[in-house]
C-alpha positions as CSV (number, residue, x, y, z in Angstrom):
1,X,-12.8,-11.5,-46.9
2,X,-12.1,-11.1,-43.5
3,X,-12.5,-7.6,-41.7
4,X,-9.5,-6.4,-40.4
5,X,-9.8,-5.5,-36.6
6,X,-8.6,-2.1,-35.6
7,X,-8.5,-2.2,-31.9
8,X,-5.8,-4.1,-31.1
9,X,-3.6,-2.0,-33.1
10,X,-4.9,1.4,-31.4
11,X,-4.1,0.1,-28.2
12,X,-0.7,-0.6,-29.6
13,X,-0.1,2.7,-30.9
14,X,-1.6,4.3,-28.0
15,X,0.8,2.3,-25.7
16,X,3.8,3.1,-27.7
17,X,3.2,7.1,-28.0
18,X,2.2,7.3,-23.8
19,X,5.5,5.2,-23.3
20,X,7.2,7.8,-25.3
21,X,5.3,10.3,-23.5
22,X,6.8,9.0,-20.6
23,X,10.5,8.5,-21.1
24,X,10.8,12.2,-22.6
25,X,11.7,13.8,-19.2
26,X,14.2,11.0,-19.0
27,X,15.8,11.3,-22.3
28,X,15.6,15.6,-21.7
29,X,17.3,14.8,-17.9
30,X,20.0,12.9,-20.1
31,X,20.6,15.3,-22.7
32,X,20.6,18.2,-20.1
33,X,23.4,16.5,-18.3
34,X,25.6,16.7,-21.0
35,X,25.0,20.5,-21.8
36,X,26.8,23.6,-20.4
37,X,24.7,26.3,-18.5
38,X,24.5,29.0,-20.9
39,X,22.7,25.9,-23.0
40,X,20.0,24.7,-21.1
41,X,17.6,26.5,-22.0
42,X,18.0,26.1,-25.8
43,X,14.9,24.2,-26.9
44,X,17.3,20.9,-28.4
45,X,17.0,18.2,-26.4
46,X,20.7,17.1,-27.0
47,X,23.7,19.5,-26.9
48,X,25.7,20.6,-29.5
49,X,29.0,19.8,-27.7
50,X,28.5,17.5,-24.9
51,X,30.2,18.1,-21.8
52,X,31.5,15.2,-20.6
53,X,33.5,16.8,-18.0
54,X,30.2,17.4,-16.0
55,X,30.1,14.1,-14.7
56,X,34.1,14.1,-13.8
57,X,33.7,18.2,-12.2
58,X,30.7,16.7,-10.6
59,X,31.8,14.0,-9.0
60,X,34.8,16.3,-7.3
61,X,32.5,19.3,-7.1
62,X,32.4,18.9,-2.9
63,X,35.4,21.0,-1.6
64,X,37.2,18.1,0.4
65,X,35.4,15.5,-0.8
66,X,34.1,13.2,-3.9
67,X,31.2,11.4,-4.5
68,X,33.2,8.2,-3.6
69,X,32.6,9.0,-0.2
70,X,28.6,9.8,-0.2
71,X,27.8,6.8,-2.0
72,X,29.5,4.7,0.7
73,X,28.1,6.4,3.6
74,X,24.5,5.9,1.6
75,X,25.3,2.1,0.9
76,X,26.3,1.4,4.7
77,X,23.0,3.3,5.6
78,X,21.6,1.1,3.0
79,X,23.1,-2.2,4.3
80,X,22.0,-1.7,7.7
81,X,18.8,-0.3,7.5
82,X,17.9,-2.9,5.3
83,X,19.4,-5.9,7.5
84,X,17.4,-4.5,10.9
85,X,14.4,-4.1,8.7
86,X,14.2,-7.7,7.2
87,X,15.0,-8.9,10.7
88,X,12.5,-7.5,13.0
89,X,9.6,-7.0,10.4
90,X,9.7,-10.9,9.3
91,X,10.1,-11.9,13.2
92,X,6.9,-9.8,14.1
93,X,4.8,-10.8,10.4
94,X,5.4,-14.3,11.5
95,X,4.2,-14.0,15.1
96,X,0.7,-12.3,14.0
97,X,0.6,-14.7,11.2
98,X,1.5,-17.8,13.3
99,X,1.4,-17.6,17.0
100,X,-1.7,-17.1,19.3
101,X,-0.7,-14.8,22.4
102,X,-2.8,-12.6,24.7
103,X,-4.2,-9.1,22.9
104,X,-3.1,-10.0,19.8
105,X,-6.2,-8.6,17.9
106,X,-5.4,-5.7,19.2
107,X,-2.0,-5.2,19.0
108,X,-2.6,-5.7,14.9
109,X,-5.3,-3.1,14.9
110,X,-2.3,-0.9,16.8
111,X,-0.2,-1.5,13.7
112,X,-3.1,-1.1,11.2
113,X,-3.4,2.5,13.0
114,X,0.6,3.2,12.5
115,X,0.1,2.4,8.9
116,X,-2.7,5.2,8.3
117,X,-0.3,7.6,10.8
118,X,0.9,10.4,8.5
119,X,4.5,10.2,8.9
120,X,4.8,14.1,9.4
121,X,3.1,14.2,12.5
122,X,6.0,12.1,14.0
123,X,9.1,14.6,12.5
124,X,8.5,16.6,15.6
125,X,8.8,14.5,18.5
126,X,10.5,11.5,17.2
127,X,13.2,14.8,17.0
128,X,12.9,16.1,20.1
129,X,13.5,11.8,21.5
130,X,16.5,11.8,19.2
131,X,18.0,14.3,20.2
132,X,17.5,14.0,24.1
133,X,19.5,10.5,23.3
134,X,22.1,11.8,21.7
135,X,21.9,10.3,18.5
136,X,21.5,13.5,15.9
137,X,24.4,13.4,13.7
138,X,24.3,9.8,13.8
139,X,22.7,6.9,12.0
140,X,21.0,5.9,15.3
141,X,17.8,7.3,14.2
142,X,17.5,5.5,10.8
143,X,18.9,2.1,12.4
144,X,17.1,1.4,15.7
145,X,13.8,2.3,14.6
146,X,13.9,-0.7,11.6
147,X,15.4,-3.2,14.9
148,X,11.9,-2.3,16.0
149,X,10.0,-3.2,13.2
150,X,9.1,0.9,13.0
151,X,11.0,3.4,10.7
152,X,10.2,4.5,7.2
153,X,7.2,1.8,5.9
154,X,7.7,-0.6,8.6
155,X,4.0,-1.2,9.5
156,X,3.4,-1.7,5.9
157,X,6.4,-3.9,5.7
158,X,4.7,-6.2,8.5
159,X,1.3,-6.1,6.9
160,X,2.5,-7.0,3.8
161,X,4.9,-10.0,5.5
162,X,1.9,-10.9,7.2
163,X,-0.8,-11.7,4.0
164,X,1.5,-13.1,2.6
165,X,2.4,-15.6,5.5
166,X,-1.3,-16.5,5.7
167,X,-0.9,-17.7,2.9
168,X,1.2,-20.3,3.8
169,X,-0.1,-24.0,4.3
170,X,-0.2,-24.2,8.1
171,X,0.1,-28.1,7.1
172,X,3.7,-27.2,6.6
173,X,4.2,-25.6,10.1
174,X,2.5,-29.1,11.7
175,X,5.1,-31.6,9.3
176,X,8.0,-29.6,11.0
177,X,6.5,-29.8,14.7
178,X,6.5,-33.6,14.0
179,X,9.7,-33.7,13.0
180,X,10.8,-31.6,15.8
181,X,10.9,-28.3,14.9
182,X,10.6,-25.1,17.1
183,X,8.9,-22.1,16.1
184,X,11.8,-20.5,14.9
185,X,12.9,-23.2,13.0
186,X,9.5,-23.1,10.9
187,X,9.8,-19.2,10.6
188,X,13.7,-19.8,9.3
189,X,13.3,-23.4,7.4
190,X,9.3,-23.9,6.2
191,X,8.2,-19.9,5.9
192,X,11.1,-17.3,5.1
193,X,12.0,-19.4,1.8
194,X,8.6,-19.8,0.6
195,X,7.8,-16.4,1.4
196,X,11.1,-15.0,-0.7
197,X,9.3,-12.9,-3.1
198,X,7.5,-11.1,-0.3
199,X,11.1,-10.5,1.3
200,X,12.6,-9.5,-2.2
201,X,9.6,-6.7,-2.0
202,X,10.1,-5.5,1.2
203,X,13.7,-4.9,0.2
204,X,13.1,-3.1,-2.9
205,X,10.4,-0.8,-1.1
206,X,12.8,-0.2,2.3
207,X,15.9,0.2,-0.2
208,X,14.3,2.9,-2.1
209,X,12.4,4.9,0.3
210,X,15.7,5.1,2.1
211,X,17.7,6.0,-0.6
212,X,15.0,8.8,-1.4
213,X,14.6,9.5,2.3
214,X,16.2,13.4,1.9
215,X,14.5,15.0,4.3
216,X,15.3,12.3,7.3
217,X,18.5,12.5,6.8
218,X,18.6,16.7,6.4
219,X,17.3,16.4,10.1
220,X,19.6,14.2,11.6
221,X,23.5,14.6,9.9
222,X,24.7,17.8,10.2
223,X,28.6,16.8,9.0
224,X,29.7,16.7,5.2
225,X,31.8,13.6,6.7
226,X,28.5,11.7,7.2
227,X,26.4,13.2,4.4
228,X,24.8,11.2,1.4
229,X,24.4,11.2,-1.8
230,X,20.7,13.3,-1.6
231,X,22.3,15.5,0.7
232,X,25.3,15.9,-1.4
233,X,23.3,16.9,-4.5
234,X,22.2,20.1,-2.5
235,X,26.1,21.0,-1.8
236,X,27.1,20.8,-5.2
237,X,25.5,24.4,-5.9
238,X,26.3,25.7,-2.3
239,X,29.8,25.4,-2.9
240,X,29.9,27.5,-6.3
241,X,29.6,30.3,-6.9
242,X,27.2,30.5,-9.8
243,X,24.5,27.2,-10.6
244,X,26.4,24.5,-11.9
245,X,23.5,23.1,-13.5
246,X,25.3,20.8,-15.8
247,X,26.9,19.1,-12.5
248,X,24.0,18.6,-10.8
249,X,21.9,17.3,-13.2
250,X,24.8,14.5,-13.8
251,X,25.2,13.7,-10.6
252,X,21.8,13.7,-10.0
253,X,21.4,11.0,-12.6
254,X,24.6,9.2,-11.5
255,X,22.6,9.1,-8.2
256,X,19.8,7.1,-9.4
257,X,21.4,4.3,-11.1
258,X,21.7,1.6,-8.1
259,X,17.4,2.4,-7.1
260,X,17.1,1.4,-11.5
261,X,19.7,-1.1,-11.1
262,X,17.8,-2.5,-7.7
263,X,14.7,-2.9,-9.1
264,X,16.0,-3.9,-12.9
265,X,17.5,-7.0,-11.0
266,X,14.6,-7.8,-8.8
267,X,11.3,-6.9,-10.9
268,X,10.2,-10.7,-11.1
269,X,9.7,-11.0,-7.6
270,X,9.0,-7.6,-6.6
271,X,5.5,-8.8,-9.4
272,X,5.6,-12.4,-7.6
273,X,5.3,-10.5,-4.2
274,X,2.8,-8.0,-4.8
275,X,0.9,-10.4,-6.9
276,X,0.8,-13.6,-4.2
277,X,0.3,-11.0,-1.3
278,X,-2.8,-9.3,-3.1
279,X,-4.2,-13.0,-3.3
280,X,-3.7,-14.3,-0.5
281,X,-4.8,-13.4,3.1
């Protein structure tokens, strides 16, 4: 008679009550969206009538405005931010990784420095620069910064690029000299497309720090013309004149599906990049 072994279906139980445990605050965020004020703070999780109309009142809760026009202004943040960050942080990853040139050991320990810079000690005076330019109340400061290969993440971004890069057989880069290739044709042709899952998690991390990035952009946009979605979460209570909790809590879900969507899509090589990167380099 064999002994039946107990372990392995602990650890399952265990796993399925902590996932639970987890997704509650989700499932309560959910059921709280669908609930009037004077109900939230009954203890049932769901309501007893939902209120669909949260979602519709939320969405047009912005005197002048809808929701329409937030989630644009975030996606052409997003869009750019995103296409200056995956420019100038691959270009720079593959120059430490590749290229020999003068101080280069210490430029990298420059950037390794940046990385373990707390970004709050920069809110001042990259505020004071910003606004001497001219660019407050613009997406300047969010844009130009990424063209740099600086921003939100953007030495980590590199170093990530970077170990990963390493990685690849410089054998590779030698085939496409003989062939003729120039530098930039090896970073374009032989690297970038074996280094795709690093890419695909540099976007997921730059596309969701940015989306989440509600203080940065609390700092620099001062019009409800330019505002997004974060900062249009905040107005939906400032423009009522009692806590339209209901509203907020929808739109505040609304508001999260593209990051769940984003990563959803991409979770294969977000694991293939983190995984390969930790490996290698």
């Amino acid at each position: 008679m064999t002994t039946l072994n107990w372990k392995p279906a602990l650890r399952h139980v265990f796993m399925i009550l902590f996932s639970f445990l987890m997704v509650y605050p989700i499932v309560w965020w959910i059921g709280a969206s669908l609930k009037d004020s004077t109900e939230l703070s009954s203890p049932g999780i769901f309501p007893s009538v939902p209120q669909w109309e949260n979602f519709t009142k939320g969405w047009n809760s912005v005197p002048g405005h809808t929701f329409t026009d937030f989630y644009l202004n975030t996606f052409g943040l997003e869009i750019m931010v995103l296409i200056a960050t995956l420019l100038s942080c691959t270009l720079v990853a593959f120059g430490f990784a590749r290229l020999d040139f003068p101080l280069k050991k210490f430029w990298f320990s420059i950037l390794m420095l940046t990385l373990m810079m707390p970004g709050q000690v920069l809110i001042i005076p990259q505020y004071a620069l910003f606004h001497q330019l001219g660019w407050v109340n613009t997406y300047l400061p969010f844009v130009v910064p990424h063209l740099l290969a600086g921003g939100a993440g953007g030495s980590f971004f590199v170093f990530l690029l970077i170990q990963f890069i390493r990685g690849v057989p410089k054998e590779l880069d030698e085939s496409a000299k003989i062939d003729g290739c120039s530098w930039f044709g090896i970073f374009w042709r032989v690297v970038m497309p074996l280094a795709f899952p690093a890419v695909v998690t540099v976007t997921i991390f730059c596309f969701l720090w940015n989306w989440d990035d509600f203080l940065g952009h609390l700092l620099y946009i001062n019009t409800v013309d330019k505002y997004t979605v974060g900062l249009a979460l905040r107005m939906i209570n400032d423009s009522q004149s009692a806590a339209e909790w209901g509203q907020l809590l929808a739109m505040s879900l609304v508001s999260i599906v593209p990051a769940t969507l984003v990563f959803t899509f991409l979770q294969k090589y977000f694991v293939d990049g983190i995984a390969t990167t930790g490996i290698k380099g």
